[in-house]
Every structure is written in structure tokens, then in C-alpha cells.
Backbone as JSON Lines, residues from 0, in Angstrom:
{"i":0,"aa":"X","n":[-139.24,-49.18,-81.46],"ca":[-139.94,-48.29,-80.55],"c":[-139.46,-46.86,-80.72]}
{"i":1,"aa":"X","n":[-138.38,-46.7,-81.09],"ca":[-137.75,-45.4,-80.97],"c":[-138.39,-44.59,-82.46]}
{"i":2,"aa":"X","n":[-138.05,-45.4,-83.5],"ca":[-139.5,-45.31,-84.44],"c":[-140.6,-44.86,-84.09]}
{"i":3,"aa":"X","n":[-141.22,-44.66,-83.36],"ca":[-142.79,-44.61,-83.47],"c":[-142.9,-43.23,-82.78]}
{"i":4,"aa":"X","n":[-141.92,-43.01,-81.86],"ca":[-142.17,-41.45,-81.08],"c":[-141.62,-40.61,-81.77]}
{"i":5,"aa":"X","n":[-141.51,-40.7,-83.09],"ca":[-141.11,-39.61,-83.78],"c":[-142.36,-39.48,-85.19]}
{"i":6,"aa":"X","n":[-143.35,-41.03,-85.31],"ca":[-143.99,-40.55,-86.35],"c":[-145.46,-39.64,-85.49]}
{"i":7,"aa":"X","n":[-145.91,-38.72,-86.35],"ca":[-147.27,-37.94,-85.94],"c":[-148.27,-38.15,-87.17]}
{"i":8,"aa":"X","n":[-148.97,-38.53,-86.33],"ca":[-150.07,-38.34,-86.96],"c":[-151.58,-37.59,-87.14]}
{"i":9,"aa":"X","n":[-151.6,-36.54,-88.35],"ca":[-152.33,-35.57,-88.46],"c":[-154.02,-35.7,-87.87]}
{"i":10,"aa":"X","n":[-154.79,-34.8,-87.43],"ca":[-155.95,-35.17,-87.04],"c":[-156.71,-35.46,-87.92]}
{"i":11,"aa":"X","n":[-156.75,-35.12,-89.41],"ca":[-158.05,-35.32,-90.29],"c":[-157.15,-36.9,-90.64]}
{"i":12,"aa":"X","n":[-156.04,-37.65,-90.66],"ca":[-155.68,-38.7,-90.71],"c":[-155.99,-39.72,-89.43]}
{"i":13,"aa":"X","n":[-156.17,-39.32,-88.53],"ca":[-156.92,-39.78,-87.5],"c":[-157.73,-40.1,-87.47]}
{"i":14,"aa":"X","n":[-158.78,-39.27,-88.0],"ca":[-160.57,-39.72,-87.76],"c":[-160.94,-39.99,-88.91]}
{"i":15,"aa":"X","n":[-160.01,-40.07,-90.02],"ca":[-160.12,-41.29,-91.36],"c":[-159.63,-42.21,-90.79]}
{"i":16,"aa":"X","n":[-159.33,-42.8,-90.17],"ca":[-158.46,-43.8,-89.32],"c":[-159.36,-44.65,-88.33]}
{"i":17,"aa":"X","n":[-159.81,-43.65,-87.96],"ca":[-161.41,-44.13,-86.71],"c":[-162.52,-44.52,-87.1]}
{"i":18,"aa":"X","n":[-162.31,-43.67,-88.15],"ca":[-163.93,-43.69,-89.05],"c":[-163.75,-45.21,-89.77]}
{"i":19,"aa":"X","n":[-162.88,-45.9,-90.25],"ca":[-162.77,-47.09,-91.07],"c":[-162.41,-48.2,-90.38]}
{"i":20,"aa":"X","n":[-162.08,-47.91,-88.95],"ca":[-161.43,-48.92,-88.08],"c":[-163.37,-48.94,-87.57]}
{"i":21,"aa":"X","n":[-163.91,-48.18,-87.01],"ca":[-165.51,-48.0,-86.68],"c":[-166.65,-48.91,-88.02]}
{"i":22,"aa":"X","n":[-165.88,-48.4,-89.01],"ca":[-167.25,-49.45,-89.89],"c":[-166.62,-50.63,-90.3]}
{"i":23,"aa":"X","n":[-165.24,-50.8,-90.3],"ca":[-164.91,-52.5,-90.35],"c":[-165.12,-53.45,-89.23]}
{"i":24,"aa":"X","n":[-165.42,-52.54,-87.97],"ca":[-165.89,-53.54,-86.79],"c":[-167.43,-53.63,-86.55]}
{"i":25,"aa":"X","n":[-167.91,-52.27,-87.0],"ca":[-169.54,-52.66,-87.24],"c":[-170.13,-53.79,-88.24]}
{"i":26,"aa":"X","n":[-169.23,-53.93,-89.77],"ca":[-169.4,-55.03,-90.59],"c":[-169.16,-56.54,-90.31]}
{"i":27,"aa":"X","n":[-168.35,-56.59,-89.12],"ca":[-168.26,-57.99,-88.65],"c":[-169.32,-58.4,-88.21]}
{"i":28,"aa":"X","n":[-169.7,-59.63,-88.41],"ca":[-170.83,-60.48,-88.02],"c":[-170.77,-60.47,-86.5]}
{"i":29,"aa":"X","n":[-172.4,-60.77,-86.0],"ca":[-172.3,-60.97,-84.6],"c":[-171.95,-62.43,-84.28]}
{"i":30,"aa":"X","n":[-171.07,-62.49,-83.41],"ca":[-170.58,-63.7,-82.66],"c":[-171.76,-64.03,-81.8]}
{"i":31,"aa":"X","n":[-171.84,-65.48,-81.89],"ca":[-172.74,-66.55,-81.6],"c":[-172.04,-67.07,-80.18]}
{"i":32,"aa":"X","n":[-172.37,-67.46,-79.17],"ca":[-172.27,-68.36,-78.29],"c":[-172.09,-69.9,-78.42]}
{"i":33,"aa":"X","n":[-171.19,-70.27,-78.07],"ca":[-171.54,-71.89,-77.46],"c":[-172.82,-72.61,-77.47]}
{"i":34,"aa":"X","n":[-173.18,-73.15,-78.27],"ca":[-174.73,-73.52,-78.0],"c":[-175.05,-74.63,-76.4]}
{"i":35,"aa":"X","n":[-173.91,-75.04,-76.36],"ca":[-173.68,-75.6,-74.45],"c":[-173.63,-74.58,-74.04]}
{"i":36,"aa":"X","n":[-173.56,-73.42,-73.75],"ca":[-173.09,-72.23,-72.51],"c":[-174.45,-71.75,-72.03]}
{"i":37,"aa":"X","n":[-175.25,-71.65,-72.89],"ca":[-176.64,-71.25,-72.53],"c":[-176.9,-72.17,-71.3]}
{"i":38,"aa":"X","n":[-177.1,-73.87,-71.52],"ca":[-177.49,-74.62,-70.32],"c":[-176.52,-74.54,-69.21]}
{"i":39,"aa":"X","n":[-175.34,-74.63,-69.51],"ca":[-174.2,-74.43,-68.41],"c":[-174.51,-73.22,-67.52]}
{"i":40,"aa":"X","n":[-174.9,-72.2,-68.1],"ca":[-175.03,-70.68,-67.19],"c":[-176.43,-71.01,-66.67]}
{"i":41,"aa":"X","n":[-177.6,-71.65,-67.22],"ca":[-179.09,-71.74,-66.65],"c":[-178.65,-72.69,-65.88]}
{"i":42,"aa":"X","n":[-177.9,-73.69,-65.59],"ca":[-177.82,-75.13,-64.87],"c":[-176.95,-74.32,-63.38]}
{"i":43,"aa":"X","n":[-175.74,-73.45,-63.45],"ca":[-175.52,-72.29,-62.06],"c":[-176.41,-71.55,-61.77]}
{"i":44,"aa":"X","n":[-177.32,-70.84,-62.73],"ca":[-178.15,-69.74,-62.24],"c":[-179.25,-70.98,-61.29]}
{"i":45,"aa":"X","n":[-179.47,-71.99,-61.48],"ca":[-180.82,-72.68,-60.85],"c":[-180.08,-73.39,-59.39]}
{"i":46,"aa":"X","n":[-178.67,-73.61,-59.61],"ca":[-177.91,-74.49,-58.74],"c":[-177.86,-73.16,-57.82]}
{"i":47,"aa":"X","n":[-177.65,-71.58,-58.02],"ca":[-177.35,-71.03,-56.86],"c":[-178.39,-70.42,-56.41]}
{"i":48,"aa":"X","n":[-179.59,-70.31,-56.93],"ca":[-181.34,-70.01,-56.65],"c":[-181.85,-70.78,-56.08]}
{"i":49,"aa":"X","n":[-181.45,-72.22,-55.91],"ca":[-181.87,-73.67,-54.79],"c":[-180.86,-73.4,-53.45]}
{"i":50,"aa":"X","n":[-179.97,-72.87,-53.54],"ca":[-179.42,-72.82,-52.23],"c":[-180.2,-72.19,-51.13]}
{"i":51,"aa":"X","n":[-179.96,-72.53,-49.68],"ca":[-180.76,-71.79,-48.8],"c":[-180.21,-70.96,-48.41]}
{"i":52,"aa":"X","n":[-181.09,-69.79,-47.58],"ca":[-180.54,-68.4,-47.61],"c":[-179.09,-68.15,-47.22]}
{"i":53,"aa":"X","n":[-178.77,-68.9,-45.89],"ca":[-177.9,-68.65,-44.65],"c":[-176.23,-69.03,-45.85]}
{"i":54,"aa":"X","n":[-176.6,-69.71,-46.62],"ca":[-175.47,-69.76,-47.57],"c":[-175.65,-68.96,-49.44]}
{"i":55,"aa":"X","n":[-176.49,-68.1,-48.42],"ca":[-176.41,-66.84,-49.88],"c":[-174.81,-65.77,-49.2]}
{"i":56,"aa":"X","n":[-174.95,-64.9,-49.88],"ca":[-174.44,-63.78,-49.99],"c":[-175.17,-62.58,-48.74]}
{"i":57,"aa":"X","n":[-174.64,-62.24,-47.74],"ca":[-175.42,-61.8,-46.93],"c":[-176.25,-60.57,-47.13]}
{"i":58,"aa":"X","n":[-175.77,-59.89,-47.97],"ca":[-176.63,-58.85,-49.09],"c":[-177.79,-59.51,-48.98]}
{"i":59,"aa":"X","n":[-178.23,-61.46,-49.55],"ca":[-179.11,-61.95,-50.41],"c":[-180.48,-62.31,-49.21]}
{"i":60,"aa":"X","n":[-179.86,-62.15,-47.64],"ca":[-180.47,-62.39,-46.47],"c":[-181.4,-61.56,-46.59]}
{"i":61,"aa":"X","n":[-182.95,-62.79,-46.01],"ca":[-184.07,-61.82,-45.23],"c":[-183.52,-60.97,-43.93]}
{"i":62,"aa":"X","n":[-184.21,-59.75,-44.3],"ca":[-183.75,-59.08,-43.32],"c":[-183.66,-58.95,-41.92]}
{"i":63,"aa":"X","n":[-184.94,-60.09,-41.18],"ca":[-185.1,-60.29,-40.06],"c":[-183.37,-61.17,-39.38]}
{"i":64,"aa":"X","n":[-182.91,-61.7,-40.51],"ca":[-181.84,-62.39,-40.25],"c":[-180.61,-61.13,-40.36]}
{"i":65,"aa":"X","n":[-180.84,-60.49,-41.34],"ca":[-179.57,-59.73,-41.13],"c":[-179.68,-58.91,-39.67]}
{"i":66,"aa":"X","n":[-180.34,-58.71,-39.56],"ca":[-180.52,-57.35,-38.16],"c":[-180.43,-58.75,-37.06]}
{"i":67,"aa":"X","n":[-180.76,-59.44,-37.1],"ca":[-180.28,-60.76,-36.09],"c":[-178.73,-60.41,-35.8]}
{"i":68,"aa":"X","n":[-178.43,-60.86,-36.9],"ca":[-176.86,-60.73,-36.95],"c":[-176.29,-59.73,-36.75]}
{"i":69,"aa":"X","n":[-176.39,-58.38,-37.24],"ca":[-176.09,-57.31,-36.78],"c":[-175.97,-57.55,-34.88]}
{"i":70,"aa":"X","n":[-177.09,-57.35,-34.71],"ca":[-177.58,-57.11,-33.41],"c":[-176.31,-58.32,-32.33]}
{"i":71,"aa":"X","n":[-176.43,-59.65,-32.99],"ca":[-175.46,-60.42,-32.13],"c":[-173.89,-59.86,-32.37]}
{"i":72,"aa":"X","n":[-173.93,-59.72,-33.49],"ca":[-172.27,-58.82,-33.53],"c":[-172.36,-57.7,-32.83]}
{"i":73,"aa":"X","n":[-173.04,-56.65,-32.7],"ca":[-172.95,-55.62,-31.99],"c":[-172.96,-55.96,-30.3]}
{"i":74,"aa":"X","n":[-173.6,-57.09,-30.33],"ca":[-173.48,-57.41,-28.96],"c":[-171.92,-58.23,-28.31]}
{"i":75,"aa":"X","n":[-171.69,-58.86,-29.58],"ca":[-170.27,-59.57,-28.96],"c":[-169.78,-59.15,-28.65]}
{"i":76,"aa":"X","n":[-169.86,-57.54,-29.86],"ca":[-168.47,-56.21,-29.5],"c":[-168.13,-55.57,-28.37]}
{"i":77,"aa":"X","n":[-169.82,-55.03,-28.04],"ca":[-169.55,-54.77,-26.66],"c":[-168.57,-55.81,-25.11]}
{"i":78,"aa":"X","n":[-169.77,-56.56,-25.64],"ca":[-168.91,-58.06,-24.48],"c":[-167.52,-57.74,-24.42]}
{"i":79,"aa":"X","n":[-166.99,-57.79,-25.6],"ca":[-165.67,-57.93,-25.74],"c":[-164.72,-56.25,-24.9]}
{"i":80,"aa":"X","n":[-165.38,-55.33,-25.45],"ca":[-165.15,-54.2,-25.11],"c":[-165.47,-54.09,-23.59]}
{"i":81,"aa":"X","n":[-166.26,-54.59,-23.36],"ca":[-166.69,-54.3,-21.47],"c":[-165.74,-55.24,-20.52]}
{"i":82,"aa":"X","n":[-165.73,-56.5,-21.59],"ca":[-164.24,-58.06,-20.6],"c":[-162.86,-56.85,-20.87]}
{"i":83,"aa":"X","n":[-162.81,-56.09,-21.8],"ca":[-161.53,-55.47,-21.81],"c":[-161.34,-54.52,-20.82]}
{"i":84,"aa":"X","n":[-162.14,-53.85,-20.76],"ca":[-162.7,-52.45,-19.66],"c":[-162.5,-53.26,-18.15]}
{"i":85,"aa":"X","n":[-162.69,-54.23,-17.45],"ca":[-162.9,-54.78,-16.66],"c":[-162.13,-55.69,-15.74]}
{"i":86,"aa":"X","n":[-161.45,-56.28,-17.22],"ca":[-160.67,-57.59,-16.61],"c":[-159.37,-57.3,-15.53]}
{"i":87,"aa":"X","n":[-159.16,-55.91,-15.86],"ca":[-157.68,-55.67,-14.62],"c":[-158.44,-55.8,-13.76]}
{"i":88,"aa":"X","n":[-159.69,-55.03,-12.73],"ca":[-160.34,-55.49,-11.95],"c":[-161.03,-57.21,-11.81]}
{"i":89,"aa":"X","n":[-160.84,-58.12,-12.09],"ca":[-161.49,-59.03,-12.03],"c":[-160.74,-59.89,-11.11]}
{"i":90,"aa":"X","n":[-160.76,-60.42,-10.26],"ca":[-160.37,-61.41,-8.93],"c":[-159.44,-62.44,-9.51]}
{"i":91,"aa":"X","n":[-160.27,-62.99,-10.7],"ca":[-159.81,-64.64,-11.09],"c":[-158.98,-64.33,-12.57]}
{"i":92,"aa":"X","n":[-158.84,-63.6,-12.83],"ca":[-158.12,-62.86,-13.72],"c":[-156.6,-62.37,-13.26]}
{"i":93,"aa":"X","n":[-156.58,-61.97,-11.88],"ca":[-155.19,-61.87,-11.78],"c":[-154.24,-62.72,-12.29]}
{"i":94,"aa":"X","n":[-154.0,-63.62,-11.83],"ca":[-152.73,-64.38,-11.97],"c":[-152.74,-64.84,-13.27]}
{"i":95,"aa":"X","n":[-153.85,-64.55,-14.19],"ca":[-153.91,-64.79,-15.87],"c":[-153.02,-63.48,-16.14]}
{"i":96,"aa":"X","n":[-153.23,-62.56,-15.35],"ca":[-153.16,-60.69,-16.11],"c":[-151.19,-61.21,-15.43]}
{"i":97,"aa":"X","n":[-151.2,-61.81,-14.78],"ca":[-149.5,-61.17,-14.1],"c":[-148.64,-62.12,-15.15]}
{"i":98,"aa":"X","n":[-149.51,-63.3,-15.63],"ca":[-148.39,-64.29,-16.35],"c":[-148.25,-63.56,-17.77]}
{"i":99,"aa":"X","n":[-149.3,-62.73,-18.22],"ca":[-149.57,-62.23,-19.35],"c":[-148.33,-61.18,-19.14]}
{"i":100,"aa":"X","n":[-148.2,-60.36,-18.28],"ca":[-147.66,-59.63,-17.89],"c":[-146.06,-59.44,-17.73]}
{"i":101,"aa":"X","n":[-145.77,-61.11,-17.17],"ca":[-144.64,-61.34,-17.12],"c":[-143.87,-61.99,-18.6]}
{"i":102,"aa":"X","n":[-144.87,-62.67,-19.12],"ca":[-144.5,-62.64,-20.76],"c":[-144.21,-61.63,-21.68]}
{"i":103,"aa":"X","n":[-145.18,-60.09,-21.33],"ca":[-144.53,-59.24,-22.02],"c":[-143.48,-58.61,-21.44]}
{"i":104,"aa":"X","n":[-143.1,-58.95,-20.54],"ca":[-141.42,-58.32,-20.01],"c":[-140.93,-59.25,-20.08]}
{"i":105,"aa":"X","n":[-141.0,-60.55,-20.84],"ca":[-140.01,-61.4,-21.18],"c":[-139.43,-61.03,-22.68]}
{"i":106,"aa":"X","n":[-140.78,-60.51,-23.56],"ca":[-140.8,-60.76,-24.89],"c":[-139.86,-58.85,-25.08]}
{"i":107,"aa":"X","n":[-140.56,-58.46,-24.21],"ca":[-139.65,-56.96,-24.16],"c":[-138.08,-57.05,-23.95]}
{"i":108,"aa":"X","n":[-137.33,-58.11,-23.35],"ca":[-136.3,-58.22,-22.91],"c":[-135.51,-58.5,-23.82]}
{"i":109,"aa":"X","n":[-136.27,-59.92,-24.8],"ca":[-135.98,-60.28,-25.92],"c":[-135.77,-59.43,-27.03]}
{"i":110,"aa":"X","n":[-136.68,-58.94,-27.32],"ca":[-136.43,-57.47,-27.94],"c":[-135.32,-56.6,-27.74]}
{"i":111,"aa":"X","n":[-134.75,-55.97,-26.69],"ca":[-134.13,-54.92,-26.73],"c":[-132.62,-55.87,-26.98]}
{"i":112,"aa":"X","n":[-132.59,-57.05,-26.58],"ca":[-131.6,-58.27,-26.72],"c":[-131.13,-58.35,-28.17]}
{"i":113,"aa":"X","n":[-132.39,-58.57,-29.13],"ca":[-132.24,-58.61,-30.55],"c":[-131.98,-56.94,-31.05]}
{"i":114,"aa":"X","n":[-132.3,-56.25,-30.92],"ca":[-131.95,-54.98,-31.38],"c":[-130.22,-54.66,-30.97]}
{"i":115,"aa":"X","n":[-130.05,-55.03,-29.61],"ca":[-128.37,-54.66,-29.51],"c":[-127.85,-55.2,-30.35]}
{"i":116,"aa":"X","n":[-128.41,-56.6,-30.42],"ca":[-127.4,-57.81,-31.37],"c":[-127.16,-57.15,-33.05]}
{"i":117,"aa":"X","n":[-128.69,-56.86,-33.7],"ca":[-128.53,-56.17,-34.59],"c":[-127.72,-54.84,-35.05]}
{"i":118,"aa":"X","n":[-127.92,-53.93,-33.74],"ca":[-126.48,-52.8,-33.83],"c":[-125.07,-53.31,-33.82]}
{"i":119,"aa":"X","n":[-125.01,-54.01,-32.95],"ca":[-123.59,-54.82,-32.94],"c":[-123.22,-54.96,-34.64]}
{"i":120,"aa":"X","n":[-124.22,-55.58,-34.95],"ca":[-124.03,-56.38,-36.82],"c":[-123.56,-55.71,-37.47]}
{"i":121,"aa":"X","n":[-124.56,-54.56,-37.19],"ca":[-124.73,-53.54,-38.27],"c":[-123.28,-52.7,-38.03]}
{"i":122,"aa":"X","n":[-123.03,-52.18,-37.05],"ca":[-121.9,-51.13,-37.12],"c":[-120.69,-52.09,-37.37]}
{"i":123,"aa":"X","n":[-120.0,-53.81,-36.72],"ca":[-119.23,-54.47,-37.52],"c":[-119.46,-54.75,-38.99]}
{"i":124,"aa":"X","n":[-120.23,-54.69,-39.51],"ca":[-120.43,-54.67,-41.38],"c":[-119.78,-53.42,-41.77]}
{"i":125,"aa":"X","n":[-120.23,-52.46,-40.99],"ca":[-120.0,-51.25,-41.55],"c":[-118.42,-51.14,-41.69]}
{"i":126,"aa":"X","n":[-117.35,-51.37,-40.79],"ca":[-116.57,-51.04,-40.68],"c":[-115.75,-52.34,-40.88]}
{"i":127,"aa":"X","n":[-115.91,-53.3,-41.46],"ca":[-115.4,-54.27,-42.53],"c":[-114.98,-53.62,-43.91]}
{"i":128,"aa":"X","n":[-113.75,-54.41,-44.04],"ca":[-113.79,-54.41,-45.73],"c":[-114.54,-55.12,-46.42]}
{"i":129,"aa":"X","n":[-114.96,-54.27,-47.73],"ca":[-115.43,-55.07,-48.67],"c":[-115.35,-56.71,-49.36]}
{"i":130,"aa":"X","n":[-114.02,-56.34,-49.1],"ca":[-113.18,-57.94,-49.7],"c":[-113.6,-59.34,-48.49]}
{"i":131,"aa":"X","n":[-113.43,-58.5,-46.85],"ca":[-113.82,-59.57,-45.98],"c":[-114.99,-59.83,-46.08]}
{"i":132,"aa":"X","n":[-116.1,-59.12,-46.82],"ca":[-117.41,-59.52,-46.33],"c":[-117.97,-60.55,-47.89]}
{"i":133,"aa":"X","n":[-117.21,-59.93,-48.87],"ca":[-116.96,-60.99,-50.46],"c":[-116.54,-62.16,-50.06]}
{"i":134,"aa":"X","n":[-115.65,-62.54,-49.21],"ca":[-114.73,-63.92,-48.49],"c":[-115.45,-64.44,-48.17]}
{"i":135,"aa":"X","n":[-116.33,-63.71,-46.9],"ca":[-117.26,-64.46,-45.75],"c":[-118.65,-64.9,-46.65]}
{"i":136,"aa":"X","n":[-119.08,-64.26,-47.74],"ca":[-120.35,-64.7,-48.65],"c":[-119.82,-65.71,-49.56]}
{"i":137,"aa":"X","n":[-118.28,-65.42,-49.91],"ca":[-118.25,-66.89,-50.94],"c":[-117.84,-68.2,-49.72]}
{"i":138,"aa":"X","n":[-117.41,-68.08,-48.84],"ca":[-117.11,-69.18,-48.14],"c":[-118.29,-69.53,-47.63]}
{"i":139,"aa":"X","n":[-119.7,-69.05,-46.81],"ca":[-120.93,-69.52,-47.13],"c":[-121.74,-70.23,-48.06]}
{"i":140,"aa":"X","n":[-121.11,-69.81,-49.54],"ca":[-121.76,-70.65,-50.23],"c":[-121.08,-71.79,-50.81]}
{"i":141,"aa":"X","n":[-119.75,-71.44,-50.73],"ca":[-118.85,-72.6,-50.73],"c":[-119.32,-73.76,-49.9]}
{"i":142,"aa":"X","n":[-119.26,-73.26,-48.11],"ca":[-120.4,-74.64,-47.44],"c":[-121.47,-75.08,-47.72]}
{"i":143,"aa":"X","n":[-122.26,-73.79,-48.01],"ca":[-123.73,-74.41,-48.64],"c":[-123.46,-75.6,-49.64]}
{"i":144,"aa":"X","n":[-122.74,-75.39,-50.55],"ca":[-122.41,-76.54,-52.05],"c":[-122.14,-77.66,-51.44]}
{"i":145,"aa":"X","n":[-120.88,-77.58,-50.68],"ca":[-120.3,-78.44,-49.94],"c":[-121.53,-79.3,-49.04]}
{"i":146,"aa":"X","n":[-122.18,-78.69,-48.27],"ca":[-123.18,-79.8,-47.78],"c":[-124.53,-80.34,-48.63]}
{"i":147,"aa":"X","n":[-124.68,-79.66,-49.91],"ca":[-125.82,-80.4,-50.44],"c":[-125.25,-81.11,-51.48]}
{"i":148,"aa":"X","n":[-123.85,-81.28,-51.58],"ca":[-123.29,-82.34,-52.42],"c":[-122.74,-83.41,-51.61]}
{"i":149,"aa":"X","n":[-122.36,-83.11,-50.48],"ca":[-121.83,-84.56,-49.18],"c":[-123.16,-85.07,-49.16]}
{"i":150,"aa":"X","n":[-124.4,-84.83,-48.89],"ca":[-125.59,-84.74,-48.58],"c":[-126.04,-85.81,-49.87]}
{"i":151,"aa":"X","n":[-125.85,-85.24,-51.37],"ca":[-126.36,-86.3,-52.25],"c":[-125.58,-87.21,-52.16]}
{"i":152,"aa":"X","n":[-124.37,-87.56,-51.85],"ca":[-123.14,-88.34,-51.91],"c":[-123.67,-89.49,-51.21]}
{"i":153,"aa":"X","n":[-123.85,-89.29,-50.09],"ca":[-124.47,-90.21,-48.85],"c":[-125.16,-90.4,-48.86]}
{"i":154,"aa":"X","n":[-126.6,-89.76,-49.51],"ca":[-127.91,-90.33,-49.82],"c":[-127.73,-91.36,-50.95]}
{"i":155,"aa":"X","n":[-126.78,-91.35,-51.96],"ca":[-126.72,-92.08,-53.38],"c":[-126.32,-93.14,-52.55]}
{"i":156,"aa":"X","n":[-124.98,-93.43,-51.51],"ca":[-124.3,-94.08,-51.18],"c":[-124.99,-95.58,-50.48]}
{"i":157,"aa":"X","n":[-125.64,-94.52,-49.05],"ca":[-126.78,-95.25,-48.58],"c":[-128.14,-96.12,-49.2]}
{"i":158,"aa":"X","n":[-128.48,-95.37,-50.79],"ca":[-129.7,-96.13,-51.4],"c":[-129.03,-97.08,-52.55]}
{"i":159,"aa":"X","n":[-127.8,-97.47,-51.93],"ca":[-127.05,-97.6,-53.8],"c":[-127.55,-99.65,-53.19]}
{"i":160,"aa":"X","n":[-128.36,-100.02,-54.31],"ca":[-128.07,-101.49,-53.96],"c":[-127.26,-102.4,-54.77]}
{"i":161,"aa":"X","n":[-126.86,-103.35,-53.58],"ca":[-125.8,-103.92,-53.18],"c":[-126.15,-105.44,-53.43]}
């Protein structure tokens, strides 16, 4: 590689270059097809031209159907947008809105819970030695080994017949 960014090559060596790479690929014969691929591609083109519309491509929909659809999606949206607009006012909705409510000041609690925990981590890592935290990763994987070899030990032990 280091080769090659040092050779240049001149422009009239170039488009002698193009020019012969251009008529040795025009002199190649034309490539032929599969004489099966023809029916294989007419046998999908007819298999996906028999399908009925609603499982075309919605592009492939009469249009009375697409504007159907439009029209019911635009309508869900709203729905959805007006139950949102609404629902704090709604009677039978309270005690849905307070449990909802009280879940996100549960899940908030949890949160600020996991974030201390994580500062805690983070500033004891920080102020570890290197060597203790090399100890504490090889003695992790030291257990890890340790239990997926007790682990085959006792599985061999248990299936060994007797």
C-alpha cells in the first residue's frame, strides 16, 4: 500500500488506460440469463398482480380506500388528542390519573435513589487504586470460572451413569 501513494499516473496514460479498459468491456459478449429466471420473475410478477388490494402496498390502493384511511387515522388522532386534553377533567378517570400519578413519584424516587447510588460508585472508583480495582476484576472473574466449572462438575456428576 505504501507503494501505490507514491506511483502517479500521467493523464494522456490515463485515458489510454480508459480508452482500452472501455473497448475490452464493450468486446465482451452480452450475458444471457438463466433460461429458468424468466418464468421465476413472470410466476412473482402474476403471484403479486392476483393479490387483493388491502394487501398491496398502500401507494397500490384505490383511492376511495386510501382517503378512508387517511380520514380514520386523522380521526383516531384527534380522539386521542381530545382523551388527552380532557382526561384530568374526567370523573371516572380520577383514581386511574392519582395511581398513575402515584407511580410516577414512585418511579421518580427510584430514580433519584439510583443516581445517588451511581455517584456514590462513581466518586469510590475514582478514588481507589488502580491495583484494588485490577484485584476486585480478577477476583470476579476468578468466581465467574469458579462457578461455571463447579457448575459443569455437578452437572457431569449428577448425569454420570451409574
Amino acid at each position: 500500500m505504501s507503494d501505490l501513494k507514491h506511483f502517479r499516473m500521467n493523464p494522456e496514460q490515463q485515458q489510454r488506460l480508459e480508452r482500452e479498459i472501455d473497448r475490452a468491456l464493450k468486446a465482451l459478449p452480452e450475458m444471457q440469463a438463466p433460461a429458468q429466471l424468466l418464468g421465476r420473475v413472470m410466476a412473482r410478477i402474476e403471484v403479486a398482480a392476483a393479490r387483493p388490494w388491502y394487501q398491496r402496498s398502500w401507494s397500490e390502493w384505490p383511492a376511495p380506500a386510501k382517503w378512508t384511511t387517511l380520514l380514520a387515522l386523522g380521526l383516531i388522532f384527534a380522539g386521542v388528542c381530545f382523551a388527552y386534553w380532557k382526561a384530568p377533567e374526567a370523573q371516572f378517570l380520577q383514581p386511574l390519573m392519582a395511581r398513575l400519578h402515584s407511580l410516577a413519584n414512585l418511579a421518580d424516587a427510584l430514580w433519584s435513589v439510583l443516581g445517588a447510588l451511581g455517584g456514590l460508585i462513581t466518586g469510590a472508583l475514582r478514588n481507589l487504586n488502580t491495583w484494588v480495582l485490577v484485584g476486585c476484576a480478577a477476583m470476579a472473574v476468578f468466581g465467574y470460572v469458579l462457578c461455571v466449572g463447579l457448575g459443569t462438575v455437578y452437572f457431569r456428576v449428577a448425569m454420570a451413569r451409574r
